[in-house]
MMTF fields as JSON, N, C-alpha, C and O atoms, coordinates in Angstrom:
{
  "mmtfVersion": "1.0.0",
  "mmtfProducer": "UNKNOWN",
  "numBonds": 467,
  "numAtoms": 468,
  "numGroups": 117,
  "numChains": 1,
  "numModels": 1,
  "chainsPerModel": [1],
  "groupsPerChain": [117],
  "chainIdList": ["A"],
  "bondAtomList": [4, 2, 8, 6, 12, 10, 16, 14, 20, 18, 24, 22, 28, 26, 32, 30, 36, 34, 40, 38, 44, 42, 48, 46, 52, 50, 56, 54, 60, 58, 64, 62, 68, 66, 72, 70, 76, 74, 80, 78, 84, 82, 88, 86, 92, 90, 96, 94, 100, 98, 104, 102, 108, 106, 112, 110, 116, 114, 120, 118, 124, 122, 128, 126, 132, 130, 136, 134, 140, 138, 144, 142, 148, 146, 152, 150, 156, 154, 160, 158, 164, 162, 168, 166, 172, 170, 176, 174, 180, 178, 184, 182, 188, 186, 192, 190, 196, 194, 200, 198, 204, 202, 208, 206, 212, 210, 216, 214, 220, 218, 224, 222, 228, 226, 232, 230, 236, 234, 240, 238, 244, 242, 248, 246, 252, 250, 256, 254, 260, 258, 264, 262, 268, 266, 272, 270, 276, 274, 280, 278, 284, 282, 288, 286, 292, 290, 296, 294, 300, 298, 304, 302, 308, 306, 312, 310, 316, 314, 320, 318, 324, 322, 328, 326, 332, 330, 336, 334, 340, 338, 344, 342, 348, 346, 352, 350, 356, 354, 360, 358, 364, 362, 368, 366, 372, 370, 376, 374, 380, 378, 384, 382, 388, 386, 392, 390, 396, 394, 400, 398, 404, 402, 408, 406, 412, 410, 416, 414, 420, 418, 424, 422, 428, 426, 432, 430, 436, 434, 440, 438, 444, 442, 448, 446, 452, 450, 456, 454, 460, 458, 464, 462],
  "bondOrderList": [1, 1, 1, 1, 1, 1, 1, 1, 1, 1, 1, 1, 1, 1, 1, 1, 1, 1, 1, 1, 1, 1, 1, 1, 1, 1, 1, 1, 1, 1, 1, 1, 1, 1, 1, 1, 1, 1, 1, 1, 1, 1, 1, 1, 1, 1, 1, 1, 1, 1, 1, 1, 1, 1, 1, 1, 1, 1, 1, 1, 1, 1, 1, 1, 1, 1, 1, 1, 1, 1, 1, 1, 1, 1, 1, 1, 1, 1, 1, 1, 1, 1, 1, 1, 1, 1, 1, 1, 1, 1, 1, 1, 1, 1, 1, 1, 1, 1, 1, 1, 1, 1, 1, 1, 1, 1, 1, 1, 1, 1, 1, 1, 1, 1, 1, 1],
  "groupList": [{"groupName": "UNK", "atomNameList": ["N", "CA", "C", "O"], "elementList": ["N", "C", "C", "O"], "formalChargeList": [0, 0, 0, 0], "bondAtomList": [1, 0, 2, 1, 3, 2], "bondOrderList": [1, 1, 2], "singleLetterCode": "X", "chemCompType": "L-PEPTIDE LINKING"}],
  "groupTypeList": [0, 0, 0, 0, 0, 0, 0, 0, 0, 0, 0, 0, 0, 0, 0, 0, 0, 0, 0, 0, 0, 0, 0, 0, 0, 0, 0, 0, 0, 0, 0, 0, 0, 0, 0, 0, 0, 0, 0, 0, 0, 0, 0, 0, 0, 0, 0, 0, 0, 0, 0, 0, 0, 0, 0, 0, 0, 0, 0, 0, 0, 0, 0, 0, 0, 0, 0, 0, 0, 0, 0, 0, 0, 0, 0, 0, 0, 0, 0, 0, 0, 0, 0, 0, 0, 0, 0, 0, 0, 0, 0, 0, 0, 0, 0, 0, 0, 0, 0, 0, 0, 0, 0, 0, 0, 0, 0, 0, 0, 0, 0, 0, 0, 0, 0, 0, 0],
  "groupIdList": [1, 2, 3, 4, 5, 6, 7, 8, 9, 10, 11, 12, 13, 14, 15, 16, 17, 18, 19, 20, 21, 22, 23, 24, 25, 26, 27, 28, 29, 30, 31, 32, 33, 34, 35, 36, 37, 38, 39, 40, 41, 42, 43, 44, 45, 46, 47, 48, 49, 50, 51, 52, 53, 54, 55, 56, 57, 58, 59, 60, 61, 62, 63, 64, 65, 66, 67, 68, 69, 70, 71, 72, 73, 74, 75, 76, 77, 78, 79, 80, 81, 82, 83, 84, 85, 86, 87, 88, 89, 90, 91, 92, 93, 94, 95, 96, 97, 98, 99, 100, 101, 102, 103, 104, 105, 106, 107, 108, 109, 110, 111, 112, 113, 114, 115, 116, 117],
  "secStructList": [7, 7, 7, 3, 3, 3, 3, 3, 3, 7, 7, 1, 1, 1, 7, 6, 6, 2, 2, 2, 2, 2, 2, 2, 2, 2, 2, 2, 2, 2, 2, 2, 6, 6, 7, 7, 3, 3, 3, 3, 3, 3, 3, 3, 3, 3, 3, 7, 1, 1, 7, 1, 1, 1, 7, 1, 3, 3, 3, 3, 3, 3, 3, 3, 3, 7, 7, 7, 6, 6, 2, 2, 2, 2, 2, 2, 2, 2, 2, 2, 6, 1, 6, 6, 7, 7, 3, 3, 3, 3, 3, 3, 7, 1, 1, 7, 7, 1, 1, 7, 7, 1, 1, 1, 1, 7, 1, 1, 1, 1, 7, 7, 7, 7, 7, 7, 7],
  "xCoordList": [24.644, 25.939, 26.847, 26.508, 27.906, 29.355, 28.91, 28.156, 29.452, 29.28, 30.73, 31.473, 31.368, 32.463, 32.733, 31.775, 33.629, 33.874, 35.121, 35.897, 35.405, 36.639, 37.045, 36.088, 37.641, 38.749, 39.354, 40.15, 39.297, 39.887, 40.893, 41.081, 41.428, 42.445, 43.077, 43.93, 42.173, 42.084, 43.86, 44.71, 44.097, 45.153, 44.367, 43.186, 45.058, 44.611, 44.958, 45.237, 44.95, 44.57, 43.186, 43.029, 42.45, 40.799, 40.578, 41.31, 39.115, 38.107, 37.32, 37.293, 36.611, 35.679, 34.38, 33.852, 33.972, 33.19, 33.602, 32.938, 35.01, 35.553, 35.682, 35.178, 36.221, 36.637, 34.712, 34.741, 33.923, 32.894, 32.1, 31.258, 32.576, 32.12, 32.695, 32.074, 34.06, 35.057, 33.859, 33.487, 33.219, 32.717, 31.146, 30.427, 30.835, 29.708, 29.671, 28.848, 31.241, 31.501, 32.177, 32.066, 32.755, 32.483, 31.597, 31.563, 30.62, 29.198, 28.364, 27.283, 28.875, 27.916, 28.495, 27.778, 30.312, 30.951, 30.337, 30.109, 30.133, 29.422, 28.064, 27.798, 26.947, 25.801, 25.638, 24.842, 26.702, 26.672, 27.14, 26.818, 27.857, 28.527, 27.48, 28.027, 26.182, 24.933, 25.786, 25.319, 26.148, 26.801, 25.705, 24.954, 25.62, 24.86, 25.615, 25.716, 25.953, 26.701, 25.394, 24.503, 25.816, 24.853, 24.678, 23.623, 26.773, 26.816, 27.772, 28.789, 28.372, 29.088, 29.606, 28.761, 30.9, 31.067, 32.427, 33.514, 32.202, 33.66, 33.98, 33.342, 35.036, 35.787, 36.703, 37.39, 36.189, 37.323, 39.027, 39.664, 39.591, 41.22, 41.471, 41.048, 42.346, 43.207, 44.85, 45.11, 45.653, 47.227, 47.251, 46.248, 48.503, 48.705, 50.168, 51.23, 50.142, 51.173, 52.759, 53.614, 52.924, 53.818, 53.566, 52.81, 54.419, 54.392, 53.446, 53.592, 52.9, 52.472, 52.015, 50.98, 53.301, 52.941, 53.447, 53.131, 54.368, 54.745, 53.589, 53.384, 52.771, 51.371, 51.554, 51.82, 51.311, 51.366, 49.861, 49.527, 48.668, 47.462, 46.69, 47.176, 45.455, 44.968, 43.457, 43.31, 42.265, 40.853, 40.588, 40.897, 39.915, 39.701, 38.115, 37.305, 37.896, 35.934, 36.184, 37.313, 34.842, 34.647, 33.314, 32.469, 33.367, 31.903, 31.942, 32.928, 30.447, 30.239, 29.302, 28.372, 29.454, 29.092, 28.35, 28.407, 27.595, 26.608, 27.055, 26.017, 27.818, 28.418, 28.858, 29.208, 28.749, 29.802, 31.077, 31.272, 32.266, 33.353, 33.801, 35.008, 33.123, 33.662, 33.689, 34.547, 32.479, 32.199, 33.34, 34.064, 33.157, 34.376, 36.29, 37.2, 36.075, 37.655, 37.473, 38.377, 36.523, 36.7, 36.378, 36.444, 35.971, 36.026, 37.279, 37.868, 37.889, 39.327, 40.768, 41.892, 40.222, 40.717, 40.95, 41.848, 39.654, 39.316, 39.764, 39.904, 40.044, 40.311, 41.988, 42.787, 42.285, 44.21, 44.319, 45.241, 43.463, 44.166, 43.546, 43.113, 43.17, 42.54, 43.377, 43.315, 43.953, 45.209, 44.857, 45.792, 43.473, 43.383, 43.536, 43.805, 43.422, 43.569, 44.541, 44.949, 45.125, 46.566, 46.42, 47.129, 44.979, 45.57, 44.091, 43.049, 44.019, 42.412, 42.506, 43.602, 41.786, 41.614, 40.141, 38.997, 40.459, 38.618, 39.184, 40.21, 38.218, 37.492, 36.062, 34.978, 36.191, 34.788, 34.498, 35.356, 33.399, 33.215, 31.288, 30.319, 31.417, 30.388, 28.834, 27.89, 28.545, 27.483, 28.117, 29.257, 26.997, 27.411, 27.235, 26.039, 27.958, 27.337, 26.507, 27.025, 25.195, 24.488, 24.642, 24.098, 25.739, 26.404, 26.883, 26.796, 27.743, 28.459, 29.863, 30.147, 30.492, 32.384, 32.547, 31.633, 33.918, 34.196, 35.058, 35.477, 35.053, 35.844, 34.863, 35.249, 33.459, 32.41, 31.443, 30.46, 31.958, 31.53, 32.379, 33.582, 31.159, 31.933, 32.95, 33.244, 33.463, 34.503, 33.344, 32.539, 32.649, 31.679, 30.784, 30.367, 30.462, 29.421, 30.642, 30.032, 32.066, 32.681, 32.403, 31.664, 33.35, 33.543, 34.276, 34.867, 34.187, 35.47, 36.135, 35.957, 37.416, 38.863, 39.556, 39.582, 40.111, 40.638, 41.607, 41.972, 41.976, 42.182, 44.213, 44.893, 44.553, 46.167, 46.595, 46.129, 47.717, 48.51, 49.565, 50.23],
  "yCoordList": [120.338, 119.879, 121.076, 122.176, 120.707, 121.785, 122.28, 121.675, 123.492, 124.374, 124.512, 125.304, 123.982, 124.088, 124.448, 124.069, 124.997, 125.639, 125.191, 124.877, 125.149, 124.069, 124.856, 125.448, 124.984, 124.886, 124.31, 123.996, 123.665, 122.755, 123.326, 124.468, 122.297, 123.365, 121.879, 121.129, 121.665, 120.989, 120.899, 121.733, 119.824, 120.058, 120.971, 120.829, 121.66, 122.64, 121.622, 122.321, 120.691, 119.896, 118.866, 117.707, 119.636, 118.923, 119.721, 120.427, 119.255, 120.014, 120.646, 120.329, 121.675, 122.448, 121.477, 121.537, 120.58, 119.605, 118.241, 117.492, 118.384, 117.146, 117.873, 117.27, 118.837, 119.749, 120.529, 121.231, 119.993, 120.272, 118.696, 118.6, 117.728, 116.43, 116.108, 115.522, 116.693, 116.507, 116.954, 116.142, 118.294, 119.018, 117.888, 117.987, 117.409, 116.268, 115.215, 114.567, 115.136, 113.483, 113.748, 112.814, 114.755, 115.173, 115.504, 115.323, 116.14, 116.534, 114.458, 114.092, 114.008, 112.38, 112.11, 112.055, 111.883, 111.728, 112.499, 111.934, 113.603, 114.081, 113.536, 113.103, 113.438, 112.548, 111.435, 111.25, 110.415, 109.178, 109.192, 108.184, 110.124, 110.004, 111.197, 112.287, 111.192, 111.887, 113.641, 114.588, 113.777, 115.185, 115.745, 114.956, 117.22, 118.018, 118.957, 120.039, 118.977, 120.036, 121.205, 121.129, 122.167, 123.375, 123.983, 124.349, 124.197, 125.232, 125.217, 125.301, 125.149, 124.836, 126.467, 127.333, 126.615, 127.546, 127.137, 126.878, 127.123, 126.857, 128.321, 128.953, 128.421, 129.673, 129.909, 130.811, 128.244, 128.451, 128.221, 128.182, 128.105, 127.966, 129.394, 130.375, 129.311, 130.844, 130.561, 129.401, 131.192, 131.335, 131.204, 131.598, 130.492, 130.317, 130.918, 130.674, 131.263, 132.054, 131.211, 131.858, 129.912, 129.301, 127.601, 127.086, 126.882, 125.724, 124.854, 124.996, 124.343, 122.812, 121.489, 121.134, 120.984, 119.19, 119.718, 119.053, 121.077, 121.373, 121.66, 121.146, 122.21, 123.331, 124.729, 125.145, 125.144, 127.043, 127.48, 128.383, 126.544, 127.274, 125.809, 124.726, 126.281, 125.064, 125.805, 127.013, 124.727, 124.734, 124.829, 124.089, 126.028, 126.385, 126.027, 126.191, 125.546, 125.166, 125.584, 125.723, 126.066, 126.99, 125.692, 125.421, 125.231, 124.293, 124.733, 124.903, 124.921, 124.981, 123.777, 123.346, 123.158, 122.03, 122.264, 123.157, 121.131, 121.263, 119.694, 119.126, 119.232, 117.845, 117.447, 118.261, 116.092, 116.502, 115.729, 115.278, 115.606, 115.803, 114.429, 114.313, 113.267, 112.312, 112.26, 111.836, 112.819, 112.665, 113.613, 113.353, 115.142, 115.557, 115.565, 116.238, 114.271, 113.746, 113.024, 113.272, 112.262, 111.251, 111.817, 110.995, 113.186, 113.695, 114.218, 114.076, 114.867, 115.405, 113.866, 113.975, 112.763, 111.557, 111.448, 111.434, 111.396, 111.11, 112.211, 112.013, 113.321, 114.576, 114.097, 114.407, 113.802, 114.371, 112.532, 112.354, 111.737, 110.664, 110.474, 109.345, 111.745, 111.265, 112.32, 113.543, 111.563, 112.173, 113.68, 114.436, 114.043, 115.381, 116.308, 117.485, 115.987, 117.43, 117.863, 117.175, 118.952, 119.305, 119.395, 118.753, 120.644, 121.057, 121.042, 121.075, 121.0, 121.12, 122.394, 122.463, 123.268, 124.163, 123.886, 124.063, 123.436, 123.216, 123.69, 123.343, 124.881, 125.84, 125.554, 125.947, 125.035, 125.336, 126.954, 127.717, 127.274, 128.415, 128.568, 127.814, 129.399, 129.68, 130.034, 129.956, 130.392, 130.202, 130.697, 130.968, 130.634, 130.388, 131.75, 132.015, 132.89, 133.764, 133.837, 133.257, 134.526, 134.609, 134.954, 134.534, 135.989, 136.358, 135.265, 134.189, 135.64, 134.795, 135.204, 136.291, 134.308, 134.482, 135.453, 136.13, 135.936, 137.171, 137.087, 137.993, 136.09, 135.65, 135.627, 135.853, 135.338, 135.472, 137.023, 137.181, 137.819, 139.38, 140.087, 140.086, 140.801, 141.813, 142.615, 142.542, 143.289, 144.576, 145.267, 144.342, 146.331, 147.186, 146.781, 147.66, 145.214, 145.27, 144.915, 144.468, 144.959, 144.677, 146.028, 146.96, 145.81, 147.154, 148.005, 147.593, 149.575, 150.492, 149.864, 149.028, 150.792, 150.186, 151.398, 152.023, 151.604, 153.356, 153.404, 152.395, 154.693, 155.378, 155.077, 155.151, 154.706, 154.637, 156.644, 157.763, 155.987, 156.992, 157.457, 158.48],
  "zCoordList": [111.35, 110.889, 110.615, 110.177, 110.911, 110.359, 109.083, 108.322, 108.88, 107.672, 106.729, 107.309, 105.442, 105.367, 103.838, 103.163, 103.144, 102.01, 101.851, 102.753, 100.137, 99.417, 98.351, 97.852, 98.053, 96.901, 96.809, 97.695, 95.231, 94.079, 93.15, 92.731, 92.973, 92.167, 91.324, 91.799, 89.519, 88.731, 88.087, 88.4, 87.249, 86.029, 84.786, 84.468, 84.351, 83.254, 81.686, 80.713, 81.54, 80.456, 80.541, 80.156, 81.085, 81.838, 80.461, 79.767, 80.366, 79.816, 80.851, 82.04, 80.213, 81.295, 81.741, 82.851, 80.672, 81.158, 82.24, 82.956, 81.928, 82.523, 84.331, 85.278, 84.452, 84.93, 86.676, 87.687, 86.147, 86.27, 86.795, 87.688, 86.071, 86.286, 87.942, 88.828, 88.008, 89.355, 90.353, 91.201, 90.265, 91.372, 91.068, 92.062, 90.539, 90.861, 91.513, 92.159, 91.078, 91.678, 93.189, 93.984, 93.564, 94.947, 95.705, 96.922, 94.866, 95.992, 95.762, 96.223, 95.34, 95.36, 96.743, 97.741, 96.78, 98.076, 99.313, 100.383, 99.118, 100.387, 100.508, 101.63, 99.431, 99.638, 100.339, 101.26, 99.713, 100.17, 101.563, 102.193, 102.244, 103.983, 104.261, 104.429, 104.335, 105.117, 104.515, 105.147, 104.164, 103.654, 102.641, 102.067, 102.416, 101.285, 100.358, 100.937, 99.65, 98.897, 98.316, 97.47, 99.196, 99.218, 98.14, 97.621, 97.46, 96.874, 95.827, 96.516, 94.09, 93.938, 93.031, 92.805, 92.666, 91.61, 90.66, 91.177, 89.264, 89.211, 88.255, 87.413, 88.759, 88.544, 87.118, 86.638, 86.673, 85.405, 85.259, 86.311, 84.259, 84.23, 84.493, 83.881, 85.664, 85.958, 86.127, 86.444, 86.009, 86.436, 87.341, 87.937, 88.285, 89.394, 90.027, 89.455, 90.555, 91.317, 90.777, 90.172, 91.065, 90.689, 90.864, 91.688, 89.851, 89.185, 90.478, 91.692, 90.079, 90.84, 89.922, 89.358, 90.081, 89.416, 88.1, 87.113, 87.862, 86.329, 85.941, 84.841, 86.3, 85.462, 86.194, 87.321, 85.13, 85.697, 85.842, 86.609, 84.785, 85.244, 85.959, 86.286, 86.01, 86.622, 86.769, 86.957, 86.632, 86.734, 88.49, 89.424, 88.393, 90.18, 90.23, 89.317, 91.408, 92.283, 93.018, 93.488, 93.514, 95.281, 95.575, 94.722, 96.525, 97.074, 98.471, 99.189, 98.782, 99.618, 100.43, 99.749, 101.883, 102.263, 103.518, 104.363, 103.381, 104.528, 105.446, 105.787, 105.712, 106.056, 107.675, 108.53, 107.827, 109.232, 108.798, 107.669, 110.305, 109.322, 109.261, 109.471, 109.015, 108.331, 106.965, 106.191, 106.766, 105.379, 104.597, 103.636, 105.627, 104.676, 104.619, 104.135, 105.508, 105.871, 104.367, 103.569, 103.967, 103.108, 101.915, 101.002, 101.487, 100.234, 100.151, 99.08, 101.16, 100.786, 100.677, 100.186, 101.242, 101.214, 99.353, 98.512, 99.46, 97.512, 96.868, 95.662, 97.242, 96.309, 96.823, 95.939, 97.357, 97.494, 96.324, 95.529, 96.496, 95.299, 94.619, 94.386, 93.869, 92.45, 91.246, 91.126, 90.656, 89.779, 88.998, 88.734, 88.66, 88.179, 89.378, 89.139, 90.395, 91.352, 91.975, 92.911, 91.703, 92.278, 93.677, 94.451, 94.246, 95.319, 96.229, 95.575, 97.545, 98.376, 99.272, 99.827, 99.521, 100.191, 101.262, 100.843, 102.658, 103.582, 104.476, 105.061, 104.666, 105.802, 106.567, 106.135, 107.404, 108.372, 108.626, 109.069, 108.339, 108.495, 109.285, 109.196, 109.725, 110.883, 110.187, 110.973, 108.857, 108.188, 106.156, 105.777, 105.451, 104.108, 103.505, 103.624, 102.822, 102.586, 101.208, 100.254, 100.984, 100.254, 98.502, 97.481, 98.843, 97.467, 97.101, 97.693, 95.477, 94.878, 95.553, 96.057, 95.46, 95.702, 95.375, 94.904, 95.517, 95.524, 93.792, 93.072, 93.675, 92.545, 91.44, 90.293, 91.732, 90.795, 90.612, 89.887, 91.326, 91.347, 90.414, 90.153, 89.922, 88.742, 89.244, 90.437, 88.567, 89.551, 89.643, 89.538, 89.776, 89.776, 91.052, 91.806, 91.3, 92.397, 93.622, 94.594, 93.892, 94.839, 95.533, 95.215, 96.734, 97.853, 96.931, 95.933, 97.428, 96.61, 97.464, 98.349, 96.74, 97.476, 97.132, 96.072, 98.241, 98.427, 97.173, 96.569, 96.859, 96.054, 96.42, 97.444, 94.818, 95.065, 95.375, 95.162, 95.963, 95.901, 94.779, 94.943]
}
């Protein structure tokens, strides 16, 4: 099956439990349409570049999926109308990488990154 990765992007008046319940009740949606949810991370309330729905921050998930793509037509179906979620981010991508996100790495274990000028 297709290999595919998501970002969520919650209302920031969730709880972190409530907020966490979302990324369960999406990996069930992928269960129930022969789908596997491999991989989940949630990243926590962060700032967002600018307003969406009148929120400035918002509760971010990274999932990663093991599905084919009905199933994940019909989780992003259920994610664009279910009133806590602002925004969906799905990538098919060609295999899953082993690390954590890049968003879940310390500064210290990332790549250097050349030297400012």
């Amino acid at each position: 099956m297709p290999l595919y990765e998501h970002v969520m992007i919650a209302r920031q008046d969730l709880s972190n439990t409530q907020a966490e319940a979302l990324i369960e009740h999406f990996g069930t949606v992928l269960a129930d349409n022969d789908g596997k949810l491999v991989d989940s991370e949630y990243w926590g309330v962060k700032t967002m570049a600018y307003k969406i729905n009148k929120n400035r921050k918002g509760h971010y998930a990274f999932l990663r999926s093991d599905a084919p793509a009905a199933a994940v037509q019909e989780m992003e179906r259920l994610m664009r109308l279910h009133e806590d979620v602002m925004r969906v981010l799905t990538i098919k991508v060609d295999d899953h990488a082993e690390l954590p996100s890049v968003q879940m790495q310390k500064r210290d274990e990332r790549d250097v990154r050349r030297e400012r000028r």
